[in-house]
VMD Tcl script that draws the C-alpha trace (Angstrom):
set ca {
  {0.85 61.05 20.24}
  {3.93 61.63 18.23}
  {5.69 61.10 21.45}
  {4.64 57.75 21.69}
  {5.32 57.06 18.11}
  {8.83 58.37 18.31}
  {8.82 55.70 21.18}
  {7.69 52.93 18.91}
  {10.27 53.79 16.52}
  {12.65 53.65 19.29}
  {11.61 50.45 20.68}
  {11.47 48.93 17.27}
  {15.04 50.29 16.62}
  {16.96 49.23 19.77}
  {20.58 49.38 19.52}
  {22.51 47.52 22.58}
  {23.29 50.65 24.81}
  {19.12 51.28 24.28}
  {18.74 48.02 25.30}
  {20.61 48.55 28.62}
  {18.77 51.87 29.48}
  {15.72 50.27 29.04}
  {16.09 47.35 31.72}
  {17.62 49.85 33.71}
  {14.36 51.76 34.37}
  {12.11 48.72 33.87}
  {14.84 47.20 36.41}
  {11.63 46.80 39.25}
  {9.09 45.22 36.48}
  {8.33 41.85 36.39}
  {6.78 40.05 33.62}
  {3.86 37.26 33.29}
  {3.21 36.18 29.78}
  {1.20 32.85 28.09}
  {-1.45 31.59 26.75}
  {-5.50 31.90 28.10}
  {-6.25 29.89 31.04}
  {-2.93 28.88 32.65}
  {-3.54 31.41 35.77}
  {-1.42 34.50 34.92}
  {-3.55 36.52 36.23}
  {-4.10 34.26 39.63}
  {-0.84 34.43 40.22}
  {0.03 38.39 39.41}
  {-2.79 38.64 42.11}
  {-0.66 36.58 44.81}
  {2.51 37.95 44.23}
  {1.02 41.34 44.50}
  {-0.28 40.65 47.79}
  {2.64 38.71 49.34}
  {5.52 40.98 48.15}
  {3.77 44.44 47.97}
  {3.76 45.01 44.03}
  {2.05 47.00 42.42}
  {-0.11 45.02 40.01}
  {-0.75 46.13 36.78}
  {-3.77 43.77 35.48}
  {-4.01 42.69 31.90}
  {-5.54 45.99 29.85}
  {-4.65 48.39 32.62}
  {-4.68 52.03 31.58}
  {-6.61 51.29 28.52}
  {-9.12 54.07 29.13}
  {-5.82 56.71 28.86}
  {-4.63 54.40 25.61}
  {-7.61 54.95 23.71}
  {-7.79 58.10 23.93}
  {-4.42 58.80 22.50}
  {-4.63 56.64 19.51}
  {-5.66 57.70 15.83}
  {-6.91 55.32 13.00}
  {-3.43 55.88 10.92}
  {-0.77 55.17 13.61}
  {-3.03 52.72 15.71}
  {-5.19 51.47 13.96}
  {-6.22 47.81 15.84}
  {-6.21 49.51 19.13}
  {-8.47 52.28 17.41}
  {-10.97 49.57 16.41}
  {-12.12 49.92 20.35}
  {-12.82 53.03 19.72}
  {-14.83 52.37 16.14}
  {-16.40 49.32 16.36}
  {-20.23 49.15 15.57}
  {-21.23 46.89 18.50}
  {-19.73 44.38 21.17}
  {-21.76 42.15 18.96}
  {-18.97 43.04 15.63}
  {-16.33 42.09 18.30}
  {-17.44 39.02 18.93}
  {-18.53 38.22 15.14}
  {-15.02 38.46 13.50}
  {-13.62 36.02 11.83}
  {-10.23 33.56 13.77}
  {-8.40 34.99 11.16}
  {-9.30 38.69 11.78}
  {-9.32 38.48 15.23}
  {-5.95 36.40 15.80}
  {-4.50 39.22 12.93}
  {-6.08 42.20 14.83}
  {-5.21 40.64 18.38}
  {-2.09 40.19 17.29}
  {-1.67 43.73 15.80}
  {-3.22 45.25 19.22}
  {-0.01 43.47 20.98}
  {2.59 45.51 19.20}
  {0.44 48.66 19.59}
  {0.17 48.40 23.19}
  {3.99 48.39 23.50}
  {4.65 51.25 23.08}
  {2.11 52.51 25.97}
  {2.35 49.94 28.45}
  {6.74 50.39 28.45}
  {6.25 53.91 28.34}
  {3.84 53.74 31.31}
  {5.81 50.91 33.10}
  {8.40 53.66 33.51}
  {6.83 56.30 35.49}
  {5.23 53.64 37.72}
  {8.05 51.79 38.84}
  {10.42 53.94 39.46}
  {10.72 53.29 43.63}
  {8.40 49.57 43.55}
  {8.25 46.64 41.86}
  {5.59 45.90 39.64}
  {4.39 42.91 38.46}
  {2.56 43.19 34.88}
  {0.07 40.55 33.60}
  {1.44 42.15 29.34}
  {0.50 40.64 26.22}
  {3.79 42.18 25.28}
  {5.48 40.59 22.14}
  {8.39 38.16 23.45}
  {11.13 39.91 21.51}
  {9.84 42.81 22.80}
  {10.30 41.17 26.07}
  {13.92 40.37 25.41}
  {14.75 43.78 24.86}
  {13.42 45.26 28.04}
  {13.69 42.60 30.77}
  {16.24 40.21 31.92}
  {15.47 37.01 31.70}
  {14.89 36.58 35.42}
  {12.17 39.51 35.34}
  {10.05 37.21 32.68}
  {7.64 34.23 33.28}
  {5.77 32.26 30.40}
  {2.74 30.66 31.68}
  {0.75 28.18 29.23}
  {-2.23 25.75 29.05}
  {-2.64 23.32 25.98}
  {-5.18 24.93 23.85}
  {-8.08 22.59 24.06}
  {-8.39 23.89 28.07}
  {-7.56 27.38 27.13}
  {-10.86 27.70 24.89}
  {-12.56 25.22 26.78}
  {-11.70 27.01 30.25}
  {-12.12 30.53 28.87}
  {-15.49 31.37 30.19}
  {-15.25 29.58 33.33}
  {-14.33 32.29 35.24}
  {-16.09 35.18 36.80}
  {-13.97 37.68 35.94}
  {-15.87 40.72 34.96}
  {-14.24 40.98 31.19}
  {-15.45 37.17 30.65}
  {-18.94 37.85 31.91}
  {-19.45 41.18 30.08}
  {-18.41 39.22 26.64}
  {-20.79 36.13 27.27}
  {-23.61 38.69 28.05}
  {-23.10 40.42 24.72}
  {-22.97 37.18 22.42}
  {-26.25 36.79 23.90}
  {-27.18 39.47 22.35}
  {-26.48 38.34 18.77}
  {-29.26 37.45 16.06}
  {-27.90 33.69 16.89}
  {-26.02 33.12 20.42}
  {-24.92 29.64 19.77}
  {-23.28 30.53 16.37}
  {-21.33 33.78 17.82}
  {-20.93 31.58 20.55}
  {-19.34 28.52 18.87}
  {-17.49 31.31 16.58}
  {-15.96 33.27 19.13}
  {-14.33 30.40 20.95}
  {-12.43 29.51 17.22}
  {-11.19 33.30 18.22}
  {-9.70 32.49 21.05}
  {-8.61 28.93 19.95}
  {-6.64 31.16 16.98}
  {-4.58 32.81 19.52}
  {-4.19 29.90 21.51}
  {-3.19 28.09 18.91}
  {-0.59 24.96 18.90}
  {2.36 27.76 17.08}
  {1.29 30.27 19.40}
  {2.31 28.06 22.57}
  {5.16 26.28 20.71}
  {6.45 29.97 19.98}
  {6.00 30.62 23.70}
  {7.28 27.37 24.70}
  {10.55 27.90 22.98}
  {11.00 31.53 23.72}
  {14.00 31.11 26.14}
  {11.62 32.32 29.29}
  {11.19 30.24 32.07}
  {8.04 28.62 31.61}
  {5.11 26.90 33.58}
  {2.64 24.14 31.96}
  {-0.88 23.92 33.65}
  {-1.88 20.30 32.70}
  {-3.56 20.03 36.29}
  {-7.02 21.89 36.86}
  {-8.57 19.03 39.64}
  {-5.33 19.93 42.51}
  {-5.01 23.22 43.88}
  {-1.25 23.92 42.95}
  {-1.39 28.15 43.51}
  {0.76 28.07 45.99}
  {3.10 25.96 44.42}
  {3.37 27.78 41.32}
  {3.41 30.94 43.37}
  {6.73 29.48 44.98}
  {8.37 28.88 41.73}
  {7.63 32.36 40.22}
  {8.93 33.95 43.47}
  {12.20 31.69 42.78}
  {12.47 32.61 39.55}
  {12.24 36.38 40.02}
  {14.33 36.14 42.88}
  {11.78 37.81 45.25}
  {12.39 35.87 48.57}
}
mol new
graphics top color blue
foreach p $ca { graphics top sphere $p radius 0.5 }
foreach p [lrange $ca 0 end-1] q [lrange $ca 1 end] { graphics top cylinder $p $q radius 0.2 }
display resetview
């Protein structure tokens, strides 16, 4: 643990030479970032299986995480590992969820760099991160980083319709509350509070290259597909 937090510290202090060690080794990681519902993880899938990367899904490793995180130096990531039911999860306020979601971000840094490092050292990896974006500058050239964003009234809209285990297990629980509807209604003001209009405007200007899904009715995968695998230079 106070390995990893010398690592935050480190990451949080990046001087220009630390800077250029750090893309060195993360030199084979590629990075897809946005907002809910605009098919990052769809399209970490395909260019895992057409270019042979290793995909790191969104919340890989977070079995290892959690068990190396304490209440004082972690304390949103810790919250998995305190909460009183899936049913508090779900019950939180936008505010506390879009300040604890937001939190978890930063927290996860540290980890997911630090892991990104031993697994990439001989193959390229392509990493569906909820990274912070100046997190991103520091550690990956700009031709190693992808922003992919939905307008927010799809993202919440769109956010359950998809079978994805994570989505299903989370509907099944707010089924469990006292009053489904109400956790229901509530929990999609969550995720509109991290989808919010400043949360895509901050990820629309963030100097990435960046894809807009405004079309859910065409099938445009292997389009977008195309244009990732231009941008990261992979053909």
């Amino acid at each position: 643990l106070q390995m990893c937090m010398q690592f935050l510290y480190f990451l949080q202090n990046l001087q220009i030479n630390h800077i250029k060690i750090l893309k060195f080794y993360l030199k084979n990681c590629y990075f897809i970032t946005g907002t809910a519902y605009a098919g990052k993880s769809t399209m970490c899938s395909m260019l895992s299986k057409k270019y042979n990367m290793l995909h790191c899904e969104e919340n890989y490793n977070m079995d290892t995480i959690l068990s190396a995180v304490d209440e004082q130096n972690q304390p949103n990531l810790n919250y998995f590992n305190t909460m009183p039911s899936w049913q508090h999860y779900v019950s939180r306020t936008p505010k506390e969820f879009y300040d604890w979601y937001s939190g978890v971000s930063e927290e996860v840094a540290e980890f997911e760099v630090a892991e990104l490092i031993r697994l990439s050292g001989d193959r390229k990896v392509i990493v569906d991160t909820n990274i912070p974006l100046d997190t991103l500058h520091k550690i990956a050239e700009p031709n190693h980083v992808a922003v992919m964003l939905s307008p927010q009234s799809m993202s919440v809209a769109s956010f359950f319709n998809r079978g994805d285990p994570e989505k299903q297990f989370l509907l099944k629980e707010i089924e469990k509350c006292s009053n489904p509807e109400a956790a229901f209604e509530n929990f999609k003001a969550c995720i509109a509070s991290v989808n919010s209009p400043e949360v895509y405007e901050a990820y629309l200007h963030s100097g990435f290259f960046t894809l807009i899904r405004e079309n859910t009715e065409r099938d445009t995968r292997e389009e977008v597909l195309q244009k990732l695998a231009e941008h990261f230079e992979l053909n």
